[in-house]
C-alpha positions, 0 to 999 in steps of 0.5 A, a space after each residue: 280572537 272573537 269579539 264578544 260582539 260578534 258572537 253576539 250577533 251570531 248567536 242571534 242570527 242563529 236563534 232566528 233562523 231556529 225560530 223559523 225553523 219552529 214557525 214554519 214546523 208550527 204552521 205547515 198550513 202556511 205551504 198550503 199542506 195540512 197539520 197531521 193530526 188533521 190527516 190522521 183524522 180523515 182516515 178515521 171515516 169509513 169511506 176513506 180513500 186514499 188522498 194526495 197530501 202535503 204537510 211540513 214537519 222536522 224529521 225526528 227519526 231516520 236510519 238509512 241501514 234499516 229502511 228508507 222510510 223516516 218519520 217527522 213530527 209537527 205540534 199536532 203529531 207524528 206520521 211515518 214517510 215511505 218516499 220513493 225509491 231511490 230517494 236521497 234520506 233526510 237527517 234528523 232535525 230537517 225541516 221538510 215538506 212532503 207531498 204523497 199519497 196519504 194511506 191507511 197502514 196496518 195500525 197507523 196512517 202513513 204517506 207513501 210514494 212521497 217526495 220531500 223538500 228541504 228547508 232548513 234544520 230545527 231543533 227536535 220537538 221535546 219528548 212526552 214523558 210515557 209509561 210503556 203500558 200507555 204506548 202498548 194502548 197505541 198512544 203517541 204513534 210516530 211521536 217522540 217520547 220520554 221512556 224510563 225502565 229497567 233493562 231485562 234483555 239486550 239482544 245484539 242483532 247485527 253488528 250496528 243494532 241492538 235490541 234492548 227490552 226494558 220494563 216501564 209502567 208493568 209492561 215490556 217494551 222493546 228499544 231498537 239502538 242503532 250505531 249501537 256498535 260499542 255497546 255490550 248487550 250483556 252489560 246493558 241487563 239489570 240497569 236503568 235505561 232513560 231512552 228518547 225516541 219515536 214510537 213505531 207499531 209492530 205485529 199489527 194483528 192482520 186485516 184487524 188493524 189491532 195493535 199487538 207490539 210496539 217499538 221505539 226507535 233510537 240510537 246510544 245518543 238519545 240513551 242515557 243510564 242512570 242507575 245499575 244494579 248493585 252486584 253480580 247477582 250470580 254472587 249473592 247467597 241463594 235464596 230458599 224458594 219459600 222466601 224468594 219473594 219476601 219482604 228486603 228493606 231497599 228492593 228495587 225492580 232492578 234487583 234480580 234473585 239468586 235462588 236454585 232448586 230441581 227441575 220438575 216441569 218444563 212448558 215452552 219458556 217457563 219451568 218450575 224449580 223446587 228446593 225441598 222448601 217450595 217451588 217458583 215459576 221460572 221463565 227465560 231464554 234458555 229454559 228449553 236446554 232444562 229437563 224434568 230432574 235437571 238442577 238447575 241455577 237461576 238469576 231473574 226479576 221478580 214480577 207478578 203474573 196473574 197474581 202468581 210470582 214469577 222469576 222472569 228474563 232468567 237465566 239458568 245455569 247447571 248445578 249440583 243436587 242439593 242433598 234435600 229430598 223432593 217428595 211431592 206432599 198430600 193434599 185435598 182438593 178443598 186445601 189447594 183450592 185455597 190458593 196457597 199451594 202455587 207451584 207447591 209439589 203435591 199429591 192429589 186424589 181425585 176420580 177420573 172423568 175424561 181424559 183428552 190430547 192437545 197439541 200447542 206451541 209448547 209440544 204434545 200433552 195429555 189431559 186428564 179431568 179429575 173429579 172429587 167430593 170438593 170439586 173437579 181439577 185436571 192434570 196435564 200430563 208433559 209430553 204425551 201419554 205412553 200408550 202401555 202405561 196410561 191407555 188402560 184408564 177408564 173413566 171412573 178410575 181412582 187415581 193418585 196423580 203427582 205433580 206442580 200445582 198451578 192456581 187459577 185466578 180471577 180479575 180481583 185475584 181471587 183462585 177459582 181453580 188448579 191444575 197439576 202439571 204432571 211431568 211423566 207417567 210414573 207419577 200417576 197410580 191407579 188406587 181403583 179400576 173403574 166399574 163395568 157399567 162405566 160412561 164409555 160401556 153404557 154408550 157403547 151398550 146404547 149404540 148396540 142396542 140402537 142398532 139392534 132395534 133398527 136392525 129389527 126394524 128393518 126386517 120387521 118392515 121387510 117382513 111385513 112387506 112380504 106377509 102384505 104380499 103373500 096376503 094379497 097372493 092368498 087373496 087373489 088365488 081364493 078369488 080366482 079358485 071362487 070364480 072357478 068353483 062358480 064356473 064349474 057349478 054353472 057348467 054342472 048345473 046347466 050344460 053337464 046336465 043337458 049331456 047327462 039327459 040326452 045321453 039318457 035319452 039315447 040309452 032308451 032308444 034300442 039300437 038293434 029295433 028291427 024297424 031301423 035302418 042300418 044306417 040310422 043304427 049306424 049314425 046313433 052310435 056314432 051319435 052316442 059316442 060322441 055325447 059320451 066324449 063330450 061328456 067325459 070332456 066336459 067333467 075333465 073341465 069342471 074337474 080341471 076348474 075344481 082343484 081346491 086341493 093345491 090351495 092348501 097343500 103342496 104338490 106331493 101332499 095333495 097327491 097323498 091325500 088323494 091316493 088315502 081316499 082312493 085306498 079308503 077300506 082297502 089293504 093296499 099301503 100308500 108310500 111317499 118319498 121326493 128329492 127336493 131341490 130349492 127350486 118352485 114349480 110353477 104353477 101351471 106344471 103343478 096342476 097338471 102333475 097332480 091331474 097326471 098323478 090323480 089319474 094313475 092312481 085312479 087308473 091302478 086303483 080301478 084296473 090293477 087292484 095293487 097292494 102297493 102304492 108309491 109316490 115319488 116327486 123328485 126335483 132339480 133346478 132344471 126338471 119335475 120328475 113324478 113316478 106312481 108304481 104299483 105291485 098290481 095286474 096289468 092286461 097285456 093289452 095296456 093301451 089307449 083304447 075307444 072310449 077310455 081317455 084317461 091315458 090319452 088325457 094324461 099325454 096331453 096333459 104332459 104335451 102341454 107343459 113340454 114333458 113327456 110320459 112313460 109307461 113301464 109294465 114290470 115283469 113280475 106284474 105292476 106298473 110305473 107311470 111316470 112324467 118328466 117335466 123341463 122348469 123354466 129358468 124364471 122359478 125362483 129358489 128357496 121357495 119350493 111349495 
């Protein structure tokens, strides 16, 4: 036996070594580190870089399963240690200092690569009473806490952890039990949990250092629950979706609803049941094993959603049909903006404006944008449209769509719009086609016409262009034909003249005078001959210089008209005929075929007194062929004789542009004259004159 005085001093001895223990927690400085609401501070500043840091504290959590890292706490707060690899773990309750590298983290500061020292043991900092929304604030990281809720969900995660999610303060808030092995998840749902442990952020948003999640770290040895749902809810009554969440004397958040109903919609983890009274919002685990048209069974927490109700952490099991009729009801626009049909089964009328495909985490859906005399609503249509059913719409279409109507609220809860969940396409009726002048024709006939005029655009732009150049063409052509006309006059007026006079000149003088020798009679006909060639030479040039005719006509038309002023007065007929082919003539050739032409038909008209003339021009792409046929007489002698220099003017003519002529004298009287002509390959086609 023990004497009560020796338990007495134990006792004290005891107590104090706890009371260092607190003091060299409280007054870390005392080892020359800093406290950890100082250090946490100092990463705060923008300029902050990492440190070497000391500080003392009493570890609060460890669990060497999880991870190496540990937390402790001293008065001024708590800080996560990432020691180094291979590092011995410390117990709960150690008193140690740690020297590392002070850092940032993703949420809060951590000291990392840190080695430790023990000191003795302590009793553990009290905890701090919290709501789970102050923790979702980022309040208390790496501290011990105090947390008090409702259990909605446990998950076993491996055979020494479970994961425990409990409603506090109207937030979630996920509890990880370690050594957790002799507990069973499903009975720890719907009681009521008061857990201690340290708060450690999760799912910080990255490179923001936003806080998303949180989780507090504990073990069954720090849980305590102190209260259980009354009975198995999956034995009480059924519960009518228009009662679900009324008024019940004693009712608890811990109480879960029985209630039943079909299956109308699925979105992810939430679907909407109706039982022929109303419809509710169902949302849980193993929502996504439940189709539209499905019956289903239910069991959740009542809880507030945007102002709307909703069944949460549920779960459904499959029924029988209810023997009620499900039949979507007739609503206006102006009633289901009132913000009493929430997950109501309705029908609504409403004019089709837009439709539009999204995509997200819950799958495909289709969305139409709905338009009437009180306002614009839409309808998302589950899963995606079926091309052969819905591809036809247009906007301005009446349609009549059926479907789970979801209400829309503001900050104060007041309803600022709906949809209508549609869960396929046979509940969407066409009452109207859309007209002919609809938004997508009247776009579509604005684009054309846009084309149209730009189209016409460009070919007046281009045509323009060309007319420009054909202008400056004819402008040219009627200066060069000016300055020849000029040149001709002055070789008329001047040189021509002078030829005239001495030719006249010489006519007076008698070659057969008796008192001239019959030497100088010689030279003065030579002389004679030689002023007639010069003057015939010289009206063949101003002849040449003065061919106005193809300014204004083409080749065969100027050859037509010359023959009709031949002709004038006579009974002799003119025929044309020509072969064309897409191929200009240049044109030097052209000139000189309408001198070649001009002088045959002279020569006919002078010499062969015909009674037919014909014309033919034919042309390809490598040759002009001009022929000019007469039904006259012809000499027999038909040849170049002294003095006569048509024919010989008209082979020169055809030497000079590479083509060679022909002369044919037919039996029965008249002639064919006749000139071919090689085009050179630069002509350019589709422009023929």
């Amino acid at each position: 036996m023990v004497s009560r005085s020796a338990l007495c001093i134990r006792h004290l001895f005891a107590g104090i070594l706890a009371a260092g223990g607190f003091l060299a927690v409280s007054s870390s400085m005392a080892y020359g580190g800093l406290p950890i609401h100082e250090m946490k501070r100092k990463t705060l500043a923008h300029s902050f870089q990492t440190m070497n840091v000391k500080v003392t504290g009493v570890v609060t959590w460890v669990d060497a399963a999880v991870g190496a890292e540990f937390y402790i706490q001293d008065a001024t707060g708590g800080i996560q240690i990432l020691p180094l690899e291979g590092s011995e773990h410390p117990r709960i309750g150690d008193v140690v200092t740690v020297t590392g590298e002070l850092a940032r983290g993703e949420f809060s500061p951590n000291i990392r690569d840190a080695i430790y020292e023990r000191s003795g043991q302590a009793e553990l900092p009290e905890p701090k009473f919290v709501s789970g929304d102050v923790l979702l604030n980022g309040g208390y990281s790496c501290e011990r806490v105090r947390l008090d809720g409702w259990v909605r969900a446990a998950e076993r995660i491996d055979p020494h952890l479970l994961s425990v999610v409990i409603g506090s303060g109207g937030a979630r808030i996920t509890i990880r039990l370690t050594d957790s092995g002799g507990l069973i998840a499903e009975e720890l749902v719907a009681t009521r949990m008061v857990a201690i442990g340290v708060v450690t952020p999760v799912k910080p948003r990255g490179g923001t250092r936003q806080l998303v999640d949180v989780r507090v770290l504990t073990s069954p040895s720090f849980c305590n629950i102190i209260e259980r749902e009354a009975r198995n809810p999956w034995f009480a009554p059924v519960v009518p979706l228009s009662r679900a969440f009324s008024f019940r004397p004693g009712q608890t958040r811990g109480d879960r609803l029985h209630v039943a109903g079909k299956v109308l919609y699925r979105s992810g983890e939430t679907i909407y049941l109706h039982d022929g009274t109303a419809g509710l919002a169902i949302r849980g685990s193993n929502v996504p094993e439940f189709e539209p048209g499905d019956w289903a069974e239910a069991i959740g927490f009542m809880d507030i959603e945007n102002y709307a109700p909703l069944l949460t952490d549920s779960e459904l099991i499959a029924t029988q049909p209810i023997a009620v009729p499900i039949i979507p009801v007739k609503r206006t626009v102006g009633e289901l903006v009132k913000g009493l049909q929430h997950a109501a089964y309705v029908t609504v009328t409403g004019e089709l404006v837009d439709r539009m495909q999204s995509a997200g985490l819950s799958g495909s859906s289709h969305m139409l944008m709905l338009r009437s005399s009180e306002g614009i609503f839409s309808a998302e249509i589950m899963g995606g449209p079926d091309h052969n059913d819905i591809a036809g719409l247009e906007p301005g279409s009446l349609l009549e769509v059926s479907g789970v109507c979801v209400m829309a609220t503001n900050a104060t809860g007041d309803t600022t719009g709906f949809k209508i969940l549609v869960p396929g396409n046979s509940q969407i009726r066409l009452l109207r086609g859309a007209g002919f002048f609809t938004f997508r024709r009247l776009l579509l006939l604005l684009v054309f016409t846009l084309v149209v005029l730009l189209v016409a655009s460009v070919y007046a732009y281009f045509g323009a262009r060309r007319n420009m150049r054909l202008r400056e063409e004819i402008g040219e052509r009627r200066a060069v034909s000016a300055e020849r006309n000029r040149l001709a006059r002055d070789l008329h007026d001047t040189l021509e003249q002078g030829l005239t006079g001495i030719q006249m000149q010489l006519h007076c003088i008698r070659p057969d005078a008796m008192d001239a020798a019959a030497e100088n009679r010689k030279r003065l006909d030579l002389v004679r001959s030689l002023v007639l060639q010069c003057h015939n030479e010289m009206r063949q040039s101003i002849w040449d210089l003065r061919s106005p005719a193809l300014e204004e006509f083409d080749l065969l038309d100027a050859l037509a008209r010359i023959a009709q002023s031949l002709v004038v007065g006579s009974s002799t007929v003119v025929e044309i005929s020509q072969q064309r082919c897409p191929v200009k003539i240049p044109q030097p050739i052209e000139d000189n075929l309408l001198r070649i032409g001009q002088e045959a038909l002279t020569n006919a008209i002078k010499h062969a007194s015909p009674t037919h003339l014909t014309i033919h021009l034919r042309t390809t792409s490598t040759s002009a062929t001009l022929t000019v046929t007469d039904d006259g007489i012809v000499s027999p002698d038909f040849e170049v004789k002294p003095g006569h220099f048509g024919l010989l003017g008209m082979k020169e003519r055809a030497e000079r542009i590479g083509g060679f002529l022909t002369i044919t004298r037919h039996p029965k009287g008249g002639c064919t004259v006749g000139v071919e002509v090689p085009l050179s390959i630069g002509s350019r086609p589709n422009e023929l004159s």
